[in-house]
C-alpha positions in Angstrom: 34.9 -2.5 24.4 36.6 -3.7 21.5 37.6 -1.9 18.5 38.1 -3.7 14.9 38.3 -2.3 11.6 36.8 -4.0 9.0 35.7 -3.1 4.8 33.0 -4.3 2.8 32.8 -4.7 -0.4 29.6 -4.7 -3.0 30.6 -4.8 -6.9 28.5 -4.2 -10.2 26.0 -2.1 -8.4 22.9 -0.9 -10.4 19.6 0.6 -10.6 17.9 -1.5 -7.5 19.2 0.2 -3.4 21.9 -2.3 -2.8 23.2 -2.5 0.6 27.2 -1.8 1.2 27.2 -2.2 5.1 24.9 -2.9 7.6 25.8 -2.1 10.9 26.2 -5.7 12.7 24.0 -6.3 16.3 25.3 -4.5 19.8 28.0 -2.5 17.5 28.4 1.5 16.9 30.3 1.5 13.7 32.6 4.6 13.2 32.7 5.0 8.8 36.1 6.6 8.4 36.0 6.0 4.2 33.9 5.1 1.6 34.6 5.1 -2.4 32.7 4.4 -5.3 34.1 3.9 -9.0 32.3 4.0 -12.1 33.0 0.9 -13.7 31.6 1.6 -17.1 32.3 3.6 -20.4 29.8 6.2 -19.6 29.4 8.8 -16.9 27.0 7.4 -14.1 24.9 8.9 -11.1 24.7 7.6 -8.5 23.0 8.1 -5.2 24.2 7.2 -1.2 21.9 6.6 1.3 21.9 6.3 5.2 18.8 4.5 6.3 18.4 4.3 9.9 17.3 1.3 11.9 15.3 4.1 14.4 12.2 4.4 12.8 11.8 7.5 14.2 14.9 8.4 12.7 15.8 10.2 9.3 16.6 8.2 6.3 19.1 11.3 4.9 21.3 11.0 2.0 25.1 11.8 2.4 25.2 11.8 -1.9 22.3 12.2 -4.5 22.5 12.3 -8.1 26.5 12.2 -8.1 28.0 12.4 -11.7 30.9 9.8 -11.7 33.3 10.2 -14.5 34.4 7.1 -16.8 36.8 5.1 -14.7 37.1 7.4 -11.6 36.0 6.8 -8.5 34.2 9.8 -5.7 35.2 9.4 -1.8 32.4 10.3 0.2 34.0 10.7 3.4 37.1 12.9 2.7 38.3 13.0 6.4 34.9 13.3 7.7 33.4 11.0 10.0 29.9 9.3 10.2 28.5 7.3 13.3 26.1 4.6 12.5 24.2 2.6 15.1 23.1 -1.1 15.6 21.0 -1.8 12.4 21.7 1.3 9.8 22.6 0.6 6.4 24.4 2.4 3.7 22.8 1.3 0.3 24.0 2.5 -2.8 21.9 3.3 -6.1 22.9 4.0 -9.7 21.5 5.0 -13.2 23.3 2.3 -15.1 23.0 -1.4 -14.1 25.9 -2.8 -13.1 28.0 0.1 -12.9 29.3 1.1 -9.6 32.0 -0.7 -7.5 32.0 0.2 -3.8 33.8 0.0 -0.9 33.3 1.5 2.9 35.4 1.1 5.9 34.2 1.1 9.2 35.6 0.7 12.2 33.5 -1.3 14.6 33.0 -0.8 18.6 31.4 -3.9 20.5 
């Protein structure tokens, strides 16, 4: 089994679910941080989102309706981890378009 960390990248998020990271085929991806910053001059919300390839699973949200601060950015994960399967996705959602920078790293085990 190999084991390879990797961070993606979406910028000038806005008001449509964008997806940050999609868990890649015959992977188990271990997200060990993930960071969004308010890229505007105005406080934002903002709203994180697991949605899980198992239909029979939970879409759950790890954030929703987040106040992010002009020029700051909120880490989600704080030490924690979260395990995602082949074919989740972490999409982001703001209140402002083109507003949020983010960023999650993952470390991935094929």
């Amino acid at each position: 089994m190999a084991n390879t960390f990797k961070s993606y990248t979406k910028s000038s998020v806005g008001t449509s679910p964008t997806t940050v990271y999609t868990v890649p085929g015959s992977t188990t991806s271990v997200v060990i941080g993930f960071n969004i910053a308010n890229i505007t001059t105005s406080i934002v919300t903002a709203d994180v989102q697991i949605v899980k390839a198992d239909v029979s699973a939970d879409n759950v949200y790890i954030v929703k309706k987040i106040e992010i601060p002009t020029g700051t950015l909120y880490d989600f994960n704080a030490g924690n981890k979260i395990i995602l399967q082949t074919g989740d996705e972490i999409r982001v959602t703001s209140d402002t378009s083109s507003s949020v920078d983010a960023i999650v790293s993952v470390l991935e085990q094929t």
